[in-house]
GUSETI-867370 format. One record per atom (N, C-alpha, C): z, y, x; chain; atom name; residue number from 1. Coordinates in steps of 0.02 Angstrom, whole numbers. Example, Ala and Ser with C-alpha at 12.3 -4.5 7.8 and 13.67 -1.06 7.14 Angstrom:
residues 2
PT      zz      yy      xx  chain  name  resi
PT     390    -284     660      A     N     1
PT     390    -225     615      A    CA     1
PT     390    -165     660      A     C     1
PT     354    -112     642      A     N     2
PT     357     -53     684      A    CA     2
PT     394       2     645      A     C     2
***
This chain:
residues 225
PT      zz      yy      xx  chain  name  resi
PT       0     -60      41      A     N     1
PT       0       0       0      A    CA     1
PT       0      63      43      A     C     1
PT      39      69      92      A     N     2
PT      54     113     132      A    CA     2
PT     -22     125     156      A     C     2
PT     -61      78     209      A     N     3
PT    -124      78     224      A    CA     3
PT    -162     122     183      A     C     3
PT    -176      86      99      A     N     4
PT    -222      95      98      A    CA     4
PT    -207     173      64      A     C     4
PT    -125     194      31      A     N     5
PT    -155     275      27      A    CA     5
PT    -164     316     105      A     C     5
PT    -157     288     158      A     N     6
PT    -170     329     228      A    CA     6
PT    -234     325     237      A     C     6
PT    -282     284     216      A     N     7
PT    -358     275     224      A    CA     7
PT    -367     325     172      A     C     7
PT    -361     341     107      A     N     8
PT    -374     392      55      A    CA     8
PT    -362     466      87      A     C     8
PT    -301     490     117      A     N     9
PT    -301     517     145      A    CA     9
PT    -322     565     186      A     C     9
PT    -369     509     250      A     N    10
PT    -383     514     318      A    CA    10
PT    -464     523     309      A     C    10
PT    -514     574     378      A     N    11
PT    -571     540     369      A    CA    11
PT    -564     479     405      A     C    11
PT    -592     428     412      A     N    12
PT    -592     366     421      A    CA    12
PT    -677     310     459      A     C    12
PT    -661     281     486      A     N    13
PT    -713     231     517      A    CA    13
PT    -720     158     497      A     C    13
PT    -749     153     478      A     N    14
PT    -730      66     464      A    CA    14
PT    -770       6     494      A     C    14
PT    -749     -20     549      A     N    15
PT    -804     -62     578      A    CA    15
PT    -822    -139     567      A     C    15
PT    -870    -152     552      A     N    16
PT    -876    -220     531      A    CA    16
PT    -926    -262     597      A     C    16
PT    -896    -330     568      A     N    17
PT    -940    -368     622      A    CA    17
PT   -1000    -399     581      A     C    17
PT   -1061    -429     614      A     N    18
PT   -1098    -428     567      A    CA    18
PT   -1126    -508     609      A     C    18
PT   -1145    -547     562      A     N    19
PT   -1152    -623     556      A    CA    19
PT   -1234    -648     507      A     C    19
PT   -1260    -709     543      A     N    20
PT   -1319    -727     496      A    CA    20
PT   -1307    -794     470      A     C    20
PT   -1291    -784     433      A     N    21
PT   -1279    -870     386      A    CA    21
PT   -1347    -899     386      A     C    21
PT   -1362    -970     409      A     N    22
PT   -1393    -996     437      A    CA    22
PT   -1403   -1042     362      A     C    22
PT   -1459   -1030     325      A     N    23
PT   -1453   -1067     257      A    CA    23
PT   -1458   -1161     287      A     C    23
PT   -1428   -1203     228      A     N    24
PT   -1425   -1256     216      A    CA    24
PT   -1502   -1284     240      A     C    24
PT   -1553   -1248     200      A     N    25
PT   -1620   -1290     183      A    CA    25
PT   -1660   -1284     252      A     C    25
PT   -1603   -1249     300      A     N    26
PT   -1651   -1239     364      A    CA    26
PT   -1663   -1306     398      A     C    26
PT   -1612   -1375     370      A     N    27
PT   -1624   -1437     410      A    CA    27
PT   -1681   -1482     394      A     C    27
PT   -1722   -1426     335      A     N    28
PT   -1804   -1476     315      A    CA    28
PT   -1844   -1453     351      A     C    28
PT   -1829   -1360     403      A     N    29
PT   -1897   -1341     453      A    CA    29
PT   -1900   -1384     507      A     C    29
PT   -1952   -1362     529      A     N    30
PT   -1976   -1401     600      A    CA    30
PT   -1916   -1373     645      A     C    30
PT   -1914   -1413     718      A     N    31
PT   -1854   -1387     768      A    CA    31
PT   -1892   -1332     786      A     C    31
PT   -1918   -1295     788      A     N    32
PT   -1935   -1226     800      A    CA    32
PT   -1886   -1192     779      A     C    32
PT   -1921   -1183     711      A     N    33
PT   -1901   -1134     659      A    CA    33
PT   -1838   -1146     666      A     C    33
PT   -1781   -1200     670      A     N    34
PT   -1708   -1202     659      A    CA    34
PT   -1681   -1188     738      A     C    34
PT   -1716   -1199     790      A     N    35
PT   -1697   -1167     861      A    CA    35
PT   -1704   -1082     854      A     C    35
PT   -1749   -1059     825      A     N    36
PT   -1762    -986     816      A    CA    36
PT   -1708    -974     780      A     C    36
PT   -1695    -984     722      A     N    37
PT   -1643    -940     674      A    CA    37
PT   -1562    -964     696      A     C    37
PT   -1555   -1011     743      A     N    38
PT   -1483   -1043     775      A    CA    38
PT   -1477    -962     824      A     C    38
PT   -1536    -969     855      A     N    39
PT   -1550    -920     923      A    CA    39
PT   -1520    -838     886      A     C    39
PT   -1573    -852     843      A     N    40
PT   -1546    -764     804      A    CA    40
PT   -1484    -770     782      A     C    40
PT   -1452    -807     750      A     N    41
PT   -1373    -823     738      A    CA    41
PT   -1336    -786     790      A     C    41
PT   -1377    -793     840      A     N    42
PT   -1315    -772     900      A    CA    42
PT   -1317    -717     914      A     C    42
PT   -1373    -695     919      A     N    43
PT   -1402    -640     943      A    CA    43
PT   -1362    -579     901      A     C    43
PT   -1377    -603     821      A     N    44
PT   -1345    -557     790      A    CA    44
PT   -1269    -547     796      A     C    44
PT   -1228    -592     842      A     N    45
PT   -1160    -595     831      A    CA    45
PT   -1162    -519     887      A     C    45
PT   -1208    -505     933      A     N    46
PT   -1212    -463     988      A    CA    46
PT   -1201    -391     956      A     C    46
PT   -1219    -377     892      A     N    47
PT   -1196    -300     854      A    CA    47
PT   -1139    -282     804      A     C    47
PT   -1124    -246     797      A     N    48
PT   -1079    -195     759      A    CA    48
PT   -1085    -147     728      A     C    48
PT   -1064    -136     666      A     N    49
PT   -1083     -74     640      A    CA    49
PT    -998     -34     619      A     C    49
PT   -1040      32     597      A     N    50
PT    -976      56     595      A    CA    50
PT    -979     128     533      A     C    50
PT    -971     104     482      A     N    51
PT    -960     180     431      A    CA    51
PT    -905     227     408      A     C    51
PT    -928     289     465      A     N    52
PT    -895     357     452      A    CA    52
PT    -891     378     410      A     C    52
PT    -816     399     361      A     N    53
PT    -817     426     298      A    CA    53
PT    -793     478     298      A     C    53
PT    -800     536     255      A     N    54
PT    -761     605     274      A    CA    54
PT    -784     639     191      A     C    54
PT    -739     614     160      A     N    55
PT    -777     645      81      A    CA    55
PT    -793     602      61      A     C    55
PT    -852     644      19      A     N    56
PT    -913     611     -11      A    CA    56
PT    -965     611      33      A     C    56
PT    -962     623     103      A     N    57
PT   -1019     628     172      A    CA    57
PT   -1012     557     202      A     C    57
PT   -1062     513     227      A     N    58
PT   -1021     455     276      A    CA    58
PT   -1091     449     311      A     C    58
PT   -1068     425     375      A     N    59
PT   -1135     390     423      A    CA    59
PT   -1114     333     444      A     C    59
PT   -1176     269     444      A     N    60
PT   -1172     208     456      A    CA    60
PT   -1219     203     527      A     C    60
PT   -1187     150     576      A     N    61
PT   -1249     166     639      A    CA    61
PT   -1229      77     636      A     C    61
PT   -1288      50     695      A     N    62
PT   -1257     -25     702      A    CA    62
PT   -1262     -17     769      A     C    62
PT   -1251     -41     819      A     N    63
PT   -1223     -46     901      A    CA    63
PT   -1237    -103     916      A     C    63
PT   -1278    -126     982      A     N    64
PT   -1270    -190     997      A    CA    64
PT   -1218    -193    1062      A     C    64
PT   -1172    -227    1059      A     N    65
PT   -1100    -238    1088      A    CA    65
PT   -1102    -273    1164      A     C    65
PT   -1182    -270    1180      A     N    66
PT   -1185    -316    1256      A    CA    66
PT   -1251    -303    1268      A     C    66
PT   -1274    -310    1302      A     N    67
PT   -1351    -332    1345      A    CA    67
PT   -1363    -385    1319      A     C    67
PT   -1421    -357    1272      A     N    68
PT   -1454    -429    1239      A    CA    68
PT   -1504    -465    1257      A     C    68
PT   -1550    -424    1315      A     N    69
PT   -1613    -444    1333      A    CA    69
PT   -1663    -410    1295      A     C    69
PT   -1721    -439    1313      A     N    70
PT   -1781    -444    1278      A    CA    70
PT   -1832    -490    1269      A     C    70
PT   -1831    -525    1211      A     N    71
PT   -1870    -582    1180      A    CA    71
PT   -1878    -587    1110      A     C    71
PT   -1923    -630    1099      A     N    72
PT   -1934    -622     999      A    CA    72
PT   -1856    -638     953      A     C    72
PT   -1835    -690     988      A     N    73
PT   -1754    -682     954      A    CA    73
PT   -1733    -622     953      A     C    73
PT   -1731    -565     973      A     N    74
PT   -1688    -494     994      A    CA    74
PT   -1737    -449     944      A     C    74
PT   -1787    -447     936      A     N    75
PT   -1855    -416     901      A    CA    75
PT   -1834    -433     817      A     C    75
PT   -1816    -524     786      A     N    76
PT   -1809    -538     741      A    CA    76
PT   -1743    -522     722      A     C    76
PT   -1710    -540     750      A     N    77
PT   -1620    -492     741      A    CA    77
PT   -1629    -425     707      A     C    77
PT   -1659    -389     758      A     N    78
PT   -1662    -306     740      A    CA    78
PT   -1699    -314     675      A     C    78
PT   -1735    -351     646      A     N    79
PT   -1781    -330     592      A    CA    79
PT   -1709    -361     538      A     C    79
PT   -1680    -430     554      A     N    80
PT   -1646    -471     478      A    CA    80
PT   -1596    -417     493      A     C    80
PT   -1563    -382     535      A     N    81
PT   -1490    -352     514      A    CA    81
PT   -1510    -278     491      A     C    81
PT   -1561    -280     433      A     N    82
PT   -1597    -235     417      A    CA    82
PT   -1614    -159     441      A     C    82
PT   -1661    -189     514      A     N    83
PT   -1677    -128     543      A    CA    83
PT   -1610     -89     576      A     C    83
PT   -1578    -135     625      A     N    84
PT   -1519     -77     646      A    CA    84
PT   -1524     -40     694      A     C    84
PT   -1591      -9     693      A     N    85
PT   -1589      48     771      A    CA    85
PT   -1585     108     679      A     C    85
PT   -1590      88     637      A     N    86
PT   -1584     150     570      A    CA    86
PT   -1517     169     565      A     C    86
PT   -1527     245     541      A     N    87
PT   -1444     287     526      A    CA    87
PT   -1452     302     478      A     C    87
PT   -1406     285     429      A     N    88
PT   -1396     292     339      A    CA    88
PT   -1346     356     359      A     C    88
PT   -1359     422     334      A     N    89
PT   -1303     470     301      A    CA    89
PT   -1306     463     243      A     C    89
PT   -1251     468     205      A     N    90
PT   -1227     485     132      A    CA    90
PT   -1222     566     120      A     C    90
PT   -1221     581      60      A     N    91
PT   -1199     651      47      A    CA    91
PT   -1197     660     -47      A     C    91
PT   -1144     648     -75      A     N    92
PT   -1132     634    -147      A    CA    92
PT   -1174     565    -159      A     C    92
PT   -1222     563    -208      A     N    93
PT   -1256     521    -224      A    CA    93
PT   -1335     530    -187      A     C    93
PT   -1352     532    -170      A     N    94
PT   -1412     547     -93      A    CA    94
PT   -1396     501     -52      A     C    94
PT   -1458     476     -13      A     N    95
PT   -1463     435      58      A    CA    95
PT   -1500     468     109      A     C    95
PT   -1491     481     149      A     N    96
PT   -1535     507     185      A    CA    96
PT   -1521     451     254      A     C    96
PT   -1614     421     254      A     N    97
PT   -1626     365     305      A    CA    97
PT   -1645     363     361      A     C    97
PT   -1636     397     428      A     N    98
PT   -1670     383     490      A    CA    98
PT   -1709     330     524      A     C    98
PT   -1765     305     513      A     N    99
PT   -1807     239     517      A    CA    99
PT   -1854     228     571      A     C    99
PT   -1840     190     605      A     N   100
PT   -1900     164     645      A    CA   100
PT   -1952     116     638      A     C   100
PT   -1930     113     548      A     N   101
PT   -1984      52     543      A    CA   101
PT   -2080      67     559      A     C   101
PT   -2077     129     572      A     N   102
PT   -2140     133     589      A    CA   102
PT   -2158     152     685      A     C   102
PT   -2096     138     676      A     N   103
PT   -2112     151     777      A    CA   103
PT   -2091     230     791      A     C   103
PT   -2147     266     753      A     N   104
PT   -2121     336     760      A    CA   104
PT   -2043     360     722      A     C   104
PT   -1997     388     741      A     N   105
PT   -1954     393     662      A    CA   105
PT   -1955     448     626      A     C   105
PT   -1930     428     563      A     N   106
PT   -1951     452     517      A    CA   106
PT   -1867     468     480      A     C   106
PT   -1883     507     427      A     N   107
PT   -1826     542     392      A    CA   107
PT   -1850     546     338      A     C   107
PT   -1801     497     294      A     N   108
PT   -1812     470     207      A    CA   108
PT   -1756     507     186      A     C   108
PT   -1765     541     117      A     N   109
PT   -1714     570      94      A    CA   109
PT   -1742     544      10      A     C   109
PT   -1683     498     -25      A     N   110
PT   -1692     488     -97      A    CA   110
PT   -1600     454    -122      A     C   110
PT   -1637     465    -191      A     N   111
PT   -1556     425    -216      A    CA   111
PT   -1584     355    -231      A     C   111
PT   -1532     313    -189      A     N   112
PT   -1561     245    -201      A    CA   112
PT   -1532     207    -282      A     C   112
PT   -1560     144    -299      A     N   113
PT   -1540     112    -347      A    CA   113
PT   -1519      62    -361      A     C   113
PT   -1445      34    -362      A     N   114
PT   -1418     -20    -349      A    CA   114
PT   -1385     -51    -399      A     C   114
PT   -1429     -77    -472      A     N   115
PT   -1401    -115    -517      A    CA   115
PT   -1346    -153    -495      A     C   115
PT   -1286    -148    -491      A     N   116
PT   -1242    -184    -469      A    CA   116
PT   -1206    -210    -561      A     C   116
PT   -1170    -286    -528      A     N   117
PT   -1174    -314    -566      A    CA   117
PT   -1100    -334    -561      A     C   117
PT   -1050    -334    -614      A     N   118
PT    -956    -330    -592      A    CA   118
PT    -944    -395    -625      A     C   118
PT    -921    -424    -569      A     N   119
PT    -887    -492    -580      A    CA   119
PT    -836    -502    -589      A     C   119
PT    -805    -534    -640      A     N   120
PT    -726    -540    -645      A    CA   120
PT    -697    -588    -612      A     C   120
PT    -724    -639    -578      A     N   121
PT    -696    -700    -548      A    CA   121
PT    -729    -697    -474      A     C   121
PT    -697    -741    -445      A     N   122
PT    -730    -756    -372      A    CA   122
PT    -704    -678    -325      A     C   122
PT    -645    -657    -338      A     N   123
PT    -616    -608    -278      A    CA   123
PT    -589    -639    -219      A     C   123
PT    -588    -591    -184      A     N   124
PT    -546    -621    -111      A    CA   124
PT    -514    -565     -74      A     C   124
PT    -485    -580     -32      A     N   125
PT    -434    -538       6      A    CA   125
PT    -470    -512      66      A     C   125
PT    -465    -451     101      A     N   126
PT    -500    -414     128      A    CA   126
PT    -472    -392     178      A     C   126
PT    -452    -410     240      A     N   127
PT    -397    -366     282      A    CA   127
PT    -342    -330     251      A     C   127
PT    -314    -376     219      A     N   128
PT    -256    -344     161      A    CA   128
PT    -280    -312     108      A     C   128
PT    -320    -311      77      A     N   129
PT    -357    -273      21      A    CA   129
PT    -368    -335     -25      A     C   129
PT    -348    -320     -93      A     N   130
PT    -390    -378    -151      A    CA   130
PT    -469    -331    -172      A     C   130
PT    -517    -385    -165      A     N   131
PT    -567    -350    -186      A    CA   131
PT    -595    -391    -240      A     C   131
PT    -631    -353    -256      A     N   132
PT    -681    -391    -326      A    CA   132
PT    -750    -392    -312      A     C   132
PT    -785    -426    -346      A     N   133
PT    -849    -445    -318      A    CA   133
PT    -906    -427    -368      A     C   133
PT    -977    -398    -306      A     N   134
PT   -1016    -360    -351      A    CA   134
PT   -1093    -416    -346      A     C   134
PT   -1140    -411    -389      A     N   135
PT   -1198    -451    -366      A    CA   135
PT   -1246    -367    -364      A     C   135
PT   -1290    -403    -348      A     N   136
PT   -1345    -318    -368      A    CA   136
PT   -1403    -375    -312      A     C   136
PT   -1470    -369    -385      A     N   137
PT   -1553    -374    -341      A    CA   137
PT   -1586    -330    -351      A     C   137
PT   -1622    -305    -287      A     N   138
PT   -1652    -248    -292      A    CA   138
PT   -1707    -251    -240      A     C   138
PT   -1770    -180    -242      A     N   139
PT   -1800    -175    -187      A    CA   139
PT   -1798    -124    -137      A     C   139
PT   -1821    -139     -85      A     N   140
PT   -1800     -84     -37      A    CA   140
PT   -1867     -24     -12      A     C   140
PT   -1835      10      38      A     N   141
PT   -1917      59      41      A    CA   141
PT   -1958      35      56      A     C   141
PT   -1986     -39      81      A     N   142
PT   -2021     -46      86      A    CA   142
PT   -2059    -101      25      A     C   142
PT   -2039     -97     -36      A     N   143
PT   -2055    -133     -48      A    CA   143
PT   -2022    -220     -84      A     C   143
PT   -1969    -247     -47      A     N   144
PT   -1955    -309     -12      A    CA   144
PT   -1900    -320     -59      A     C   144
PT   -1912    -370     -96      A     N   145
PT   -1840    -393    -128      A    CA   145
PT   -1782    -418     -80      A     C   145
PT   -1710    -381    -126      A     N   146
PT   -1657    -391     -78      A    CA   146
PT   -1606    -435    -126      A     C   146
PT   -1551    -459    -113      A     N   147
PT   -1525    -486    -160      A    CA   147
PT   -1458    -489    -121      A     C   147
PT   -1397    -434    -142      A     N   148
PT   -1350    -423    -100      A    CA   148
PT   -1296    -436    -169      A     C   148
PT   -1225    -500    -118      A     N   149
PT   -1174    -488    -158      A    CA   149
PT   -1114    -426     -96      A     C   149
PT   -1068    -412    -149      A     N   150
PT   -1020    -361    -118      A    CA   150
PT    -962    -373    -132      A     C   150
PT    -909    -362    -105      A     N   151
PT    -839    -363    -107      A    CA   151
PT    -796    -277    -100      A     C   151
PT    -797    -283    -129      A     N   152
PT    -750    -205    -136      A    CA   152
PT    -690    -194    -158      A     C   152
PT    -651    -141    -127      A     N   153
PT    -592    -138    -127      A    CA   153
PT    -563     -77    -174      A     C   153
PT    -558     -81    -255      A     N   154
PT    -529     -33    -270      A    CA   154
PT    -491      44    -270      A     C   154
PT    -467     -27    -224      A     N   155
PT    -377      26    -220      A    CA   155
PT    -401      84    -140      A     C   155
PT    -459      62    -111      A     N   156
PT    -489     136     -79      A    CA   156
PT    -552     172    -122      A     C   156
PT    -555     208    -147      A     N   157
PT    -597     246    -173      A    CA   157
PT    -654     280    -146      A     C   157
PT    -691     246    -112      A     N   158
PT    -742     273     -76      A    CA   158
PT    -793     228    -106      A     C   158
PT    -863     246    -166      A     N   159
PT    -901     212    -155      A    CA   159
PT    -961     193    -120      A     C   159
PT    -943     173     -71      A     N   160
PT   -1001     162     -16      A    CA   160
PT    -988     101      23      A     C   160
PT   -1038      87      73      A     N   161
PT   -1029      26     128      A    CA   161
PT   -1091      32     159      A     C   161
PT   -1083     -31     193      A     N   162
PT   -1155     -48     256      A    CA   162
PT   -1203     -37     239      A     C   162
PT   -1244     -23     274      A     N   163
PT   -1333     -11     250      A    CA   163
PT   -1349      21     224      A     C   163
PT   -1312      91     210      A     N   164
PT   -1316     151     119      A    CA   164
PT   -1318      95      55      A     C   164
PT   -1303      56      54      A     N   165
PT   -1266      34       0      A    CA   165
PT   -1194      66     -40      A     C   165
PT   -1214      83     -90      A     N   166
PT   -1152     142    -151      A    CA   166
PT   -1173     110    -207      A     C   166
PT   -1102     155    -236      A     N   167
PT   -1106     141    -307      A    CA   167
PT   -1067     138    -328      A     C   167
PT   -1018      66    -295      A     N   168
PT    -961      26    -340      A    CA   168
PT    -902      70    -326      A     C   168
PT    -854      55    -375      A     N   169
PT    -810     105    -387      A    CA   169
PT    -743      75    -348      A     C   169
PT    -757      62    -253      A     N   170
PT    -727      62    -229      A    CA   170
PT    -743      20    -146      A     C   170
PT    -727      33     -97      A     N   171
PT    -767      30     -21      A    CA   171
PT    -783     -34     -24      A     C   171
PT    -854     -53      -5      A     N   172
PT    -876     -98       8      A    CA   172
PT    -851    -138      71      A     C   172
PT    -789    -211      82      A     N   173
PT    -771    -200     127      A    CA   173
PT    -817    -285     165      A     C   173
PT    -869    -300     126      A     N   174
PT    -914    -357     134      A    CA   174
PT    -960    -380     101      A     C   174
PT   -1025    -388     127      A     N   175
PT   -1086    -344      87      A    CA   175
PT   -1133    -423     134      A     C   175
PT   -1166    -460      85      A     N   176
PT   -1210    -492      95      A    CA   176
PT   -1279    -495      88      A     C   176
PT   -1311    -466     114      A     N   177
PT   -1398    -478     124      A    CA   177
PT   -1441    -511     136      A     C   177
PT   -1463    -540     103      A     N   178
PT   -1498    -596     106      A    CA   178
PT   -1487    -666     188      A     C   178
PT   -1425    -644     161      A     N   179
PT   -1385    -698     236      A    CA   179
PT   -1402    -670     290      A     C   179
PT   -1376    -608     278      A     N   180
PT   -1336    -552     322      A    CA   180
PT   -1262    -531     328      A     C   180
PT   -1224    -547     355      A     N   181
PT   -1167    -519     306      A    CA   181
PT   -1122    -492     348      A     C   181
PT   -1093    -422     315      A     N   182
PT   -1062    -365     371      A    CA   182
PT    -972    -374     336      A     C   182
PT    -931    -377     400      A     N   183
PT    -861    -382     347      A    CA   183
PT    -832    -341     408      A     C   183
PT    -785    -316     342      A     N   184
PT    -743    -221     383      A    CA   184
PT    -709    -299     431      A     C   184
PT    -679    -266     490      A     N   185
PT    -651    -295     526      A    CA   185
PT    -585    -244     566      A     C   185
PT    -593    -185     568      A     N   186
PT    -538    -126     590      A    CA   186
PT    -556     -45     559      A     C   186
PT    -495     -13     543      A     N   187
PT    -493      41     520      A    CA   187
PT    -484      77     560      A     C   187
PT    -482     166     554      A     N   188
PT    -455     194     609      A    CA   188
PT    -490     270     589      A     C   188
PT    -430     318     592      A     N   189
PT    -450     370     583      A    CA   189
PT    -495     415     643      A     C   189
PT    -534     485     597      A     N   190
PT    -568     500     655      A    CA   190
PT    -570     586     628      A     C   190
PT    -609     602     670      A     N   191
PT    -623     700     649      A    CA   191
PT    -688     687     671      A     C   191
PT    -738     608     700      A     N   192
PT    -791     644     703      A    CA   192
PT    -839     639     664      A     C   192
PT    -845     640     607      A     N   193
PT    -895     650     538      A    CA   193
PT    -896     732     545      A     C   193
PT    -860     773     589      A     N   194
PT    -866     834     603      A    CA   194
PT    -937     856     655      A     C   194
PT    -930     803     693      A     N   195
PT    -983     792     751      A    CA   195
PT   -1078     786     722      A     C   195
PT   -1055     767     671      A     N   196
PT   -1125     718     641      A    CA   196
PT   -1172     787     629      A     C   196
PT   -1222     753     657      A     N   197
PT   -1285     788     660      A    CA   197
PT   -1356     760     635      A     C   197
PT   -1383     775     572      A     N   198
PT   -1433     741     555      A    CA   198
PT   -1482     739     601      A     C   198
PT   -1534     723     637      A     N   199
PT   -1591     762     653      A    CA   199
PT   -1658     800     636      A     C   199
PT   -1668     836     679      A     N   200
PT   -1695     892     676      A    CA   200
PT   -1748     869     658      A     C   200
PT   -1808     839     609      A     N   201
PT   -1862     821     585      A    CA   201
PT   -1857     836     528      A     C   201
PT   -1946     833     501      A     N   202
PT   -1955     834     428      A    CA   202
PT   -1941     792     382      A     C   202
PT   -1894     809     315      A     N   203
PT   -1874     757     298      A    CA   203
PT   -1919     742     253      A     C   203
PT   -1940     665     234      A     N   204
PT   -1978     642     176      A    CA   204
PT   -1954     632     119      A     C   204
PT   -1990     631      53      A     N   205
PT   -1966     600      -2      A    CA   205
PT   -1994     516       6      A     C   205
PT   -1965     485     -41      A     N   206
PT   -1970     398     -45      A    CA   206
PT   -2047     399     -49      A     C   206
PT   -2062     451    -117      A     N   207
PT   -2153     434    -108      A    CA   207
PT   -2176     449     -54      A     C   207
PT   -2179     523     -22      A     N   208
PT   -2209     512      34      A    CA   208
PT   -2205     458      73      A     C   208
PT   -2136     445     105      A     N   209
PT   -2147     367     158      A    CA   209
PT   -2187     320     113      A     C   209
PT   -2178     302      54      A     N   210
PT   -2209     244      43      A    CA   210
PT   -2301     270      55      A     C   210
PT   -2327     329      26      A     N   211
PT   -2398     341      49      A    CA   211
PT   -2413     339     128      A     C   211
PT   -2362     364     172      A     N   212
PT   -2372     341     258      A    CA   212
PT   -2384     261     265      A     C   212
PT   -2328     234     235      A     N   213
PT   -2328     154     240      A    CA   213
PT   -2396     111     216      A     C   213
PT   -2430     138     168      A     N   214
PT   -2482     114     142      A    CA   214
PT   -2537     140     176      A     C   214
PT   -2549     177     202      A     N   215
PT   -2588     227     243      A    CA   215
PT   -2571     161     310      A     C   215
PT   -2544     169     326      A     N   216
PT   -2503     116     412      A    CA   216
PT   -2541      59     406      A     C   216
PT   -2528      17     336      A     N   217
PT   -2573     -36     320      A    CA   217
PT   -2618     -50     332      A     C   217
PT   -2656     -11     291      A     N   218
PT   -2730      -7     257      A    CA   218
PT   -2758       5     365      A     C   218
PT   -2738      56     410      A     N   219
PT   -2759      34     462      A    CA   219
PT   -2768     -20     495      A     C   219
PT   -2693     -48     491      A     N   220
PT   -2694    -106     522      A    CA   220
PT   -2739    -160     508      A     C   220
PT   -2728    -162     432      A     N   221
PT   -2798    -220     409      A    CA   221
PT   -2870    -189     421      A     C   221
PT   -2882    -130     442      A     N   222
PT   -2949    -111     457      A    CA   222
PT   -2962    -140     547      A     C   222
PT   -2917    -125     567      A     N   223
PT   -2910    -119     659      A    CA   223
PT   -2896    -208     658      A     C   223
PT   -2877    -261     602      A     N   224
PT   -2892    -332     620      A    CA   224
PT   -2967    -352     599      A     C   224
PT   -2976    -313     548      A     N   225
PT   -3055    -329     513      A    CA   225
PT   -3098    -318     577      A     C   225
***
């Protein structure tokens, strides 16, 4: 109790470790495919993320925690732990996305949409927190069906979590993506959501990126044709 009105409080950091659940049906691929996604298993254990809250303002970054190398395992990581060279700021109900999914980066600014779905059963305990559990399927900017469950913690009042994921009416403290899955792991107050600096680029709306993205395409399949 004490905790969690000092997190209400405080601005605050919340860092999670982030993990790839290695589905069941992977023991019908060829040993490739199950040496590759064992390989990325690990790879992904190599990052961290971490969301700054200060208000209704927060920034999410992900960190890789060692020298990972460079190989297609390290390439496929960065893409399943959805794109983490990207910086999600919050600001009320707004996302604003820093992206490299096109190599160049880019700056998405929209309110995202996260049918979330409130479960009354299936809670669990959270680094001392009871949370309740959210489902929500949805698509993302590019396109790409996502299908994320969530665990959230009430009794802190922040709705937000990993990846600009918001909404639920209380901190996301474990957030699954398509067998991705980020869980708070340490708290800790801070002053630097004071520091945060968007960058200095033009920002897009969702349509525009999606007309760049289709534009990106339509090259690429010309430059294989």
């Amino acid at each position: 109790m004490f905790l969690a009105c000092k997190l209400q409080c405080q601005n605050i950091v919340v860092t999670y470790d982030i993990k790839l659940q290695v589905p069941e049906s992977i023991e019908t691929q060829n040993s490739d495919v199950k040496n590759l996604l064992y390989l990325m298993s690990k790879r992904v254990e190599d990052y961290e993320s971490k969301l700054t809250i200060s208000g209704r303002k927060t920034k999410f970054e992900t960190i890789a925690m060692l020298p990972i190398g460079d190989d297609t395992s390290v390439d496929l990581a960065t893409t399943y732990t959805l794109n983490s060279n990207d910086l999600f700021y919050t600001s009320n109900d707004s996302l604003l996305r820093v992206t490299e999914i096109l190599i160049s980066p880019l700056v998405i600014k929209y309110k995202p949409s996260y049918p979330w779905q409130l479960i009354n059963e299936g809670g669990k305990k959270i680094k001392g927190f009871n949370c309740l559990k959210a489902l929500c399927t949805y698509r993302d900017i590019q396109g790409n069906e996502r299908k994320a469950v969530a665990y959230y913690a009430p009794s802190l009042p922040y709705p937000y979590g990993p990846v600009g994921h918001m909404g639920l009416p209380g901190l996301i403290l474990e957030l699954n993506v398509n067998n991705i899955v980020y869980t708070a792991i340490n708290f800790s107050e801070t002053d630097e959501i004071k520091k945060i600096q968007v960058p200095d680029k033009e920002v897009l709306s969702l349509e525009e990126f999606k007309s760049i993205l289709s534009q990106s395409e339509k090259n690429f399949s010309n430059s294989k044709g």
